[in-house]
C-alpha atoms as one frame of an Amber mdcrd trajectory, in Angstrom:
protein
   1.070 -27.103 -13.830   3.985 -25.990 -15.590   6.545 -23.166 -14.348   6.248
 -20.683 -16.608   1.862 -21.100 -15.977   2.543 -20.755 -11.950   4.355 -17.667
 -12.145   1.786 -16.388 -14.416  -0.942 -17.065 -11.902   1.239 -15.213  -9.292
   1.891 -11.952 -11.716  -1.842 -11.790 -12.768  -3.043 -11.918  -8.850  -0.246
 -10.080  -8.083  -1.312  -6.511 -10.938  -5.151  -7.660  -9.906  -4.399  -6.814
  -6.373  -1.804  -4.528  -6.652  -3.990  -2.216  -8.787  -6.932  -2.092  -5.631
  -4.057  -1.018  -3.657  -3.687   1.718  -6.197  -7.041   2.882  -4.916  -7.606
   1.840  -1.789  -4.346   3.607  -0.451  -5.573   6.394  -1.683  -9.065   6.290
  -0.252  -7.928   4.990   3.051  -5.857   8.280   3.047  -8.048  10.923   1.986
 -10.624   9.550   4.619  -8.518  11.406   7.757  -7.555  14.104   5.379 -11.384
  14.663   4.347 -11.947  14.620   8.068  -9.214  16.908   9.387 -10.821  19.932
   6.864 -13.931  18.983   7.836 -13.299  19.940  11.436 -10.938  22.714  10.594
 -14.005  24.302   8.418 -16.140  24.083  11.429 -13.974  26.905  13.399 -13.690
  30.150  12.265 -11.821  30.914   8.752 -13.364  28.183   7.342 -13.834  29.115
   3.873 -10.358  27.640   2.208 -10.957  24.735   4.591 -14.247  24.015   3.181
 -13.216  24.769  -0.519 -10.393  22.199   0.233 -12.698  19.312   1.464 -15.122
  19.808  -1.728 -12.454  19.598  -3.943 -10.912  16.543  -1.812 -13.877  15.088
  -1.519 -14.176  14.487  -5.349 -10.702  12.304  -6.045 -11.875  10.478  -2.315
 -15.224   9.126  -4.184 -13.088   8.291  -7.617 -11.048   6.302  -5.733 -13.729
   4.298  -3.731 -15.143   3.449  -6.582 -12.303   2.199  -8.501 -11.117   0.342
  -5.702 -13.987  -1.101  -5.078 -15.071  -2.103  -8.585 -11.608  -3.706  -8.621
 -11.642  -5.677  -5.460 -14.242  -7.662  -6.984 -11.004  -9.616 -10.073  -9.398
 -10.083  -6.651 -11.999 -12.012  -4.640 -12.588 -14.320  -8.121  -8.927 -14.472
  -8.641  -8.501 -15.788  -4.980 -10.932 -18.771  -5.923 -10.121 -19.185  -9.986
  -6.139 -19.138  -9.144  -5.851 -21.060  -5.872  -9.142 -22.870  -5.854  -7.289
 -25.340  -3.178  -6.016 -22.756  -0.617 -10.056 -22.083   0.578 -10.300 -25.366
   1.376  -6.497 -25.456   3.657  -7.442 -21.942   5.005 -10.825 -21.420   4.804
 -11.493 -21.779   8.888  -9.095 -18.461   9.045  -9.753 -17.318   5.643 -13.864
 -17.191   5.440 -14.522 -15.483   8.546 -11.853 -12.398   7.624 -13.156 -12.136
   3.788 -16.974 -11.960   5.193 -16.062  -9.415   7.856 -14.332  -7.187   5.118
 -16.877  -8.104   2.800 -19.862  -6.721   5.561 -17.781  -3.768   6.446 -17.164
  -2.358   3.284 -21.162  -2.641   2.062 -22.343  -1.315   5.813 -19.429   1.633
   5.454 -21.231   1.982   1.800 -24.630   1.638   2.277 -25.060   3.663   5.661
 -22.405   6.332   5.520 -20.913   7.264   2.057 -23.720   7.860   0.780 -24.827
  10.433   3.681 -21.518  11.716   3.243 -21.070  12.729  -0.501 -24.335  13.539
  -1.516 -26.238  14.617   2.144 -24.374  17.403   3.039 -26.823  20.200   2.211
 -29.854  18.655   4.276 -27.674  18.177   7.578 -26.081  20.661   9.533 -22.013
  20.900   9.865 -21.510  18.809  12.609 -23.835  15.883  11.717 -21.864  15.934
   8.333 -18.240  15.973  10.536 -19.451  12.564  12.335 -20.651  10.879   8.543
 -17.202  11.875   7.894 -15.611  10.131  10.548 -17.862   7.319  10.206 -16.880
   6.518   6.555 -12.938   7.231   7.795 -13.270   4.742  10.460 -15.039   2.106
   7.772 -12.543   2.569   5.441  -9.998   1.373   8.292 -11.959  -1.196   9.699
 -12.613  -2.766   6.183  -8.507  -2.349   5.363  -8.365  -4.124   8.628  -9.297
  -7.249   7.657  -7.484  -7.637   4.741  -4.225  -6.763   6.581  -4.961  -9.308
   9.042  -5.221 -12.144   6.477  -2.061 -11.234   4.556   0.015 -11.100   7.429
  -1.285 -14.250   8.996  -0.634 -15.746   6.024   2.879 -14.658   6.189   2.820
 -15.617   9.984   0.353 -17.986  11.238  -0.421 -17.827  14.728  -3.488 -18.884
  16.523  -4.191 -21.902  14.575  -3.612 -25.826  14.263  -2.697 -27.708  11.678
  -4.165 -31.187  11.064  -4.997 -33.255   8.204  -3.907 -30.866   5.699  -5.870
 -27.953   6.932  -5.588 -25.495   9.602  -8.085 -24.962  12.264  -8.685 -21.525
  14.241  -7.517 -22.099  18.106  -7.189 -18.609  19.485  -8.877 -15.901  17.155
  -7.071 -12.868  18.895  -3.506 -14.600  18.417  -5.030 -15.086  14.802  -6.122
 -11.223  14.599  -2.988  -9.994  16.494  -0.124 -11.696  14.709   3.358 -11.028
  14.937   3.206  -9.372  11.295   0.418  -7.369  11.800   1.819  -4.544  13.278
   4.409  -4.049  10.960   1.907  -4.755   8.051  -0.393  -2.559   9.154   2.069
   0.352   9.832   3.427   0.094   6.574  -0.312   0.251   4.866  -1.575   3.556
   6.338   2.143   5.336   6.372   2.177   4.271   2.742  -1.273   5.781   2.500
  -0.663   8.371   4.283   2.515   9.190   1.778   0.490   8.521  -1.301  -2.358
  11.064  -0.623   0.224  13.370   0.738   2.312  13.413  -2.586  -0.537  13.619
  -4.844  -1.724  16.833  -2.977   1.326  18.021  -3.206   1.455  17.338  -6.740
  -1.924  18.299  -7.530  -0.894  21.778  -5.942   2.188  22.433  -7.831   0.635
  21.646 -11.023  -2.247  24.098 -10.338   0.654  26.818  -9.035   1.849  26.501
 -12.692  -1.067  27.703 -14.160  -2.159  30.159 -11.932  -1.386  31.681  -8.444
  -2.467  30.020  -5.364  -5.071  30.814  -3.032  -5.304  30.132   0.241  -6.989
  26.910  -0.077  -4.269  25.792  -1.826  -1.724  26.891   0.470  -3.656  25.314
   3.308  -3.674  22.120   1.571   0.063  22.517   0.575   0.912  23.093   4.486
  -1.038  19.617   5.113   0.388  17.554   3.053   3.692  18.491   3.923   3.240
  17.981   7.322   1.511  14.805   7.302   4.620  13.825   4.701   7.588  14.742
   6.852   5.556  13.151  10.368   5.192   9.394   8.205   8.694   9.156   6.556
   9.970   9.635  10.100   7.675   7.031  11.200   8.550   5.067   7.772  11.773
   4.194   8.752  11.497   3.242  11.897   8.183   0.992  11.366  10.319  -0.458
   8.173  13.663  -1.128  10.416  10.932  -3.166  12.538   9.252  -4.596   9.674
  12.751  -6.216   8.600  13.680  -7.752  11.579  10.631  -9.581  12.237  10.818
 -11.046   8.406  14.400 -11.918   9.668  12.647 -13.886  12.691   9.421 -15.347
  11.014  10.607 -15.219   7.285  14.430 -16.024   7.352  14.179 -16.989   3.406
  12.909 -14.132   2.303  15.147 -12.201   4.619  18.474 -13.759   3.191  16.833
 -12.982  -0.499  16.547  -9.386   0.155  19.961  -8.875   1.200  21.195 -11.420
  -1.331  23.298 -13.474   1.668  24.332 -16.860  -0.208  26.711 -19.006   2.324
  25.587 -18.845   6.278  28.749 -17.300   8.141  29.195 -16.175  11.704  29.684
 -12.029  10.085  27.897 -11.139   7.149  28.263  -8.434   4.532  25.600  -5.732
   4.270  25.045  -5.740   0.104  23.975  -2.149  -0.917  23.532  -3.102  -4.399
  24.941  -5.529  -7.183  23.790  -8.191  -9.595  22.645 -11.370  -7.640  23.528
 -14.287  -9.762  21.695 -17.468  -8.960  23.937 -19.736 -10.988  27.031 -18.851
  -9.315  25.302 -17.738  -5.964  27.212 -14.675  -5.896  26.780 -11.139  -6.317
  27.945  -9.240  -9.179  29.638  -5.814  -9.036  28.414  -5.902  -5.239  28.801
  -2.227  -3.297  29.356  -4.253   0.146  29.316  -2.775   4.051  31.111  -4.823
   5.752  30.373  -7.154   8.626  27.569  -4.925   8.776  24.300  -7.497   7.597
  23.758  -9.514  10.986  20.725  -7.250  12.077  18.682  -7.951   9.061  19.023
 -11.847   8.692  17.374 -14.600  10.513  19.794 -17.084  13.141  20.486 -20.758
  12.829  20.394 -22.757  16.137  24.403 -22.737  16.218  24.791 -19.120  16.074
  25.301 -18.625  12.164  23.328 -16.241  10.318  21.011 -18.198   7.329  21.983
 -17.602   3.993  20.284 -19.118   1.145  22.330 -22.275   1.445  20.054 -23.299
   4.407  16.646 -23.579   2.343  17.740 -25.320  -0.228  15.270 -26.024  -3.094
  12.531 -24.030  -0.982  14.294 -20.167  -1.981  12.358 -17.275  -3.117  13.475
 -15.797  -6.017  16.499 -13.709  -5.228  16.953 -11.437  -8.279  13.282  -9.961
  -8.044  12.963 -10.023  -4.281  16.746  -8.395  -3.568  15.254  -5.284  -6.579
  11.669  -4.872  -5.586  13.120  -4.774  -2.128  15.650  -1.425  -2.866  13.520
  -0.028  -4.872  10.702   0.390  -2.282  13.611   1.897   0.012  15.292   3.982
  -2.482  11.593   5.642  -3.273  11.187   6.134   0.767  14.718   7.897   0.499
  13.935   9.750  -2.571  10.372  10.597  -0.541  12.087  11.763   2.611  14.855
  14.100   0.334  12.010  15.685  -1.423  10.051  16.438   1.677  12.999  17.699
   3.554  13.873  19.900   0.779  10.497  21.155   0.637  10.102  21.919   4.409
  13.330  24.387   3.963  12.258  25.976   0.761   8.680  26.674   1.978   9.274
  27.645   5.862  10.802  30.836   3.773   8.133  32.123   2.007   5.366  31.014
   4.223   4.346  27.961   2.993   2.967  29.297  -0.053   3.518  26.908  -3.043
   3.266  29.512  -5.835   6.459  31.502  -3.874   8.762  28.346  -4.650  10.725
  27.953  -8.248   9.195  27.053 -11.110  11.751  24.101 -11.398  10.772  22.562
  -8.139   6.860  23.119  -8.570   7.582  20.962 -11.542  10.097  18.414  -9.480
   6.777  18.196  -6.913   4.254  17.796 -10.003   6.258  14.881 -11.388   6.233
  13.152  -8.052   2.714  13.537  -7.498   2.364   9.429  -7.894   5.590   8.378
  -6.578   3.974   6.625  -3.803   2.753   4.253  -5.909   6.185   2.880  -6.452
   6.683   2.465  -3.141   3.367   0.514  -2.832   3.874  -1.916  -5.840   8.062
  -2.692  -5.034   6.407  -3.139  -1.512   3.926  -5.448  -2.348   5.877  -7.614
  -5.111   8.282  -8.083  -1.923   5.838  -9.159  -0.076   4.145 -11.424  -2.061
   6.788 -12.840  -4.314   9.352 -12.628  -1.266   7.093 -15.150   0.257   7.317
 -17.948  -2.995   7.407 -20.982  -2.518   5.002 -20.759  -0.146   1.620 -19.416
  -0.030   1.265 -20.129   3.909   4.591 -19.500   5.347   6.205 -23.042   6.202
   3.179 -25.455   4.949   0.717 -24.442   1.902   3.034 -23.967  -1.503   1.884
 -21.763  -4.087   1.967 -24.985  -6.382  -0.342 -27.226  -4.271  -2.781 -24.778
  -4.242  -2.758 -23.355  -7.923  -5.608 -24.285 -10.267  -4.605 -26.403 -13.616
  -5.693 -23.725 -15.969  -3.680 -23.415 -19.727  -1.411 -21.131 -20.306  -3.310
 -19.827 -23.195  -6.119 -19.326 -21.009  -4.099 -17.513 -18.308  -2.409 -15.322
 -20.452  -5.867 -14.478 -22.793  -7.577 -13.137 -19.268  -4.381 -11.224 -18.267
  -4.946  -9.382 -20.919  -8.250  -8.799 -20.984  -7.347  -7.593 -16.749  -4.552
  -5.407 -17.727  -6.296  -3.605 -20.304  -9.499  -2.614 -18.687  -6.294  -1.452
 -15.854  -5.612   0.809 -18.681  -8.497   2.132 -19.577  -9.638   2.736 -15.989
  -5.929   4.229 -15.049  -6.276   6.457 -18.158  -9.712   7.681 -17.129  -8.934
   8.515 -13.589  -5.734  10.337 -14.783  -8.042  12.451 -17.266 -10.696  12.964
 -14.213  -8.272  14.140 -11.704  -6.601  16.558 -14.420  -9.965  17.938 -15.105
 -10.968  18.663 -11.683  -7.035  20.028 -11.107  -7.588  22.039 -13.684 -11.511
  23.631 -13.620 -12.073  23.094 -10.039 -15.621  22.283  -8.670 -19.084  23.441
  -8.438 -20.323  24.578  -4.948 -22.677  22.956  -3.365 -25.961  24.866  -3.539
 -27.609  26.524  -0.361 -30.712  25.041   1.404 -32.479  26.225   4.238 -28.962
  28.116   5.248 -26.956  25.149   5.236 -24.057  24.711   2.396
């Protein structure tokens, strides 16, 4: 397999599974915040609370179903693009794809559909618990997932022999040193997604036409549940770097660009990594200020990029997908903070803040899906050569498909990405714009 064909392979998996992320972070999201109005509308003043959850409710099922229609390019992808890594992995591998595979069609088949179309022929609190129920699914079946990407980035539990690995301890497999951090990052991400795209969703209605108190309610939550994850963004992240500096030292010296091991490195800000020269161009530097983030050799020295030697990630698109993730977290945490002053003033009621800044929030209402795809192509291309950190390359795994062929299907993929990004766009501006129909009344119950 050529070069230019592997890297291929890795972009095409890489906008396959980046665009279920799209989705899924969304609908793992909307799950608590479809349950937290459902309970609120069970007290009293539960009108905007309800209103809020059918409207909610709405983008939730658009997402599930574009998530899941698109998990199913990933699963073939896994098998057409690495058809050799099932048979190295599949001991770990098998077991967590079936258990996400089972959880998402139980979550489907015995909850969801209870939930979205049942709620007029049970009473309030039997819908709160479907509600919950599908929440819980959605993490469970997220669960799995996380648990194989992160092993893959840090296998634990396992043995390796003959060219394959073999499952010794299942809960050192499950619980993984990366998981944590993994899995912290997923739902805060989430969280920050759905939280912006209310947010959005709100200003942009503000512009039209005054708010009502279902709007301000949801306004409220969304800044709240905003300004409680960035907090909990930066320290989770902090965590996430120094166990990449531990268990991923290559990646680690990419990100922060460190060339030549030393006993004190420089903290690089930002500059122009050139590989040729291994140097950074028009570097803004900290100095002596880098040790925390790198991994240690056995002498002392911190590991630059000198150290792994023909085995290096590449630095140019792991040191930008890197800042960019944490310049959108920054840009995140100024908006929210800015919003939190200007709203505490008049109440929280969006329609009460400038027209200039309802437009600042409606432009931002996707930014969190920067911070999910610079995220994820850090991950994932952070972690090249290897596909299993320290023994499976991507290149002993990859399938010995054409170019031609490769780049014929990644087009065929990226435009049906189109056309279903386009039609979820238009769907979400209709319902932002028209609202929707109440449910109709049976035997008392809405």
């Amino acid at each position: 397999m050529t070069y230019s064909t592997l890297w291929l392979s890795q972009i095409q998996f890489f906008s396959s599974l980046g665009f279920m992320l799209l989705f899924l972070v969304i609908e793992l999201g909307l799950a608590w915040v479809l349950l937290y109005f459902k309970l609120r509308s069970l007290g009293p003043a539960s009108a905007p609370w309800t209103e809020a959850y059918r409207f909610w409710v709405r983008v939730f099922a658009l997402a599930f179903i574009l998530s899941f229609a698109s998990s199913m390019p990933v699963l073939i992808q896994f098998g057409s693009l690495w058809p050799s890594l099932m048979e190295k992995i599949g001991d770990v591998a098998g077991p967590l794809l079936a258990a996400a595979i089972l959880s998402a069609f139980i979550f489907k088949s015995c909850f969801l559909g209870a939930m979205l179309f049942g709620q007029r022929y049970v009473s309030d609190k039997v819908h709160a618990i479907l509600v919950f129920m599908v929440a819980v699914g959605v993490l469970v079946s997220s669960f799995w997932l996380l648990v194989l990407l992160s092993w893959m980035h840090v296998p634990a539990g396992v043995s390796w022999v003959d060219g394959q690995y073999h499952v010794l301890d299942w809960w050192a497999v499950m619980l993984n040193p990366a998981l944590p951090w993994y899995a912290g990052l997923f739902i805060l991400t989430s969280a920050l997604t759905v939280a912006f795209l209310m947010l959005g969703v709100v200003a942009g209605q503000t512009l039209r036409r005054p708010a009502d108190i279902s709007g301000r309610v949801v306004f409220k939550t969304a800044l709240c549940m905003a300004g409680f994850a960035i907090v909990l963004m930066i320290l989770v992240g902090a965590g996430s770097v120094q166990m990449t500096a531990q268990y991923q030292p290559a990646k680690a010296a990419a990100a922060a660009a460190y060339w030549n091991s030393s006993p004190q490195p420089d903290l690089v800000l930002f500059g122009w990594p050139d590989v040729g020269a291994a140097a950074n161009r028009a570097a803004w530097v900290l100095r002596d200020a880098g040790g925390m983030w790198l991994g240690r050799e056995i002498g002392g020295n911190f590991r630059g990029l000198d150290h792994f030697s023909g085995m290096t990630p590449p630095v140019g698109l792991t040191f930008w997908s890197f800042r960019i993730a944490v310049l959108a977290a920054c840009l995140m945490a100024l908006v929210i903070t800015l919003t939190l002053w200007r709203a505490r003033r008049v109440d929280y009621d969006p329609g009460a803040l400038s027209r200039g800044w309802r437009h600042v929030l409606s432009s931002m209402t996707f930014l969190g899906w920067v911070l999910l795809l610079a995220g994820l192509a850090y991950l994932l291309f952070g972690s090249f050569p290897y596909a299993v950190t320290g023994t499976i390359t991507v290149s002993e795994i990859a399938s010995d498909t054409s170019f031609d062929i490769l780049m014929g299907g990644y087009v065929a993929y990226v435009v049906f990405y189109v056309l279903f990004l386009a039609g979820f766009f238009q769907l979400l501006r209709h319902i932002a714009r028209y609202g929707v129909v109440p449910i109709a009344r049976r035997r008392g119950r809405a």
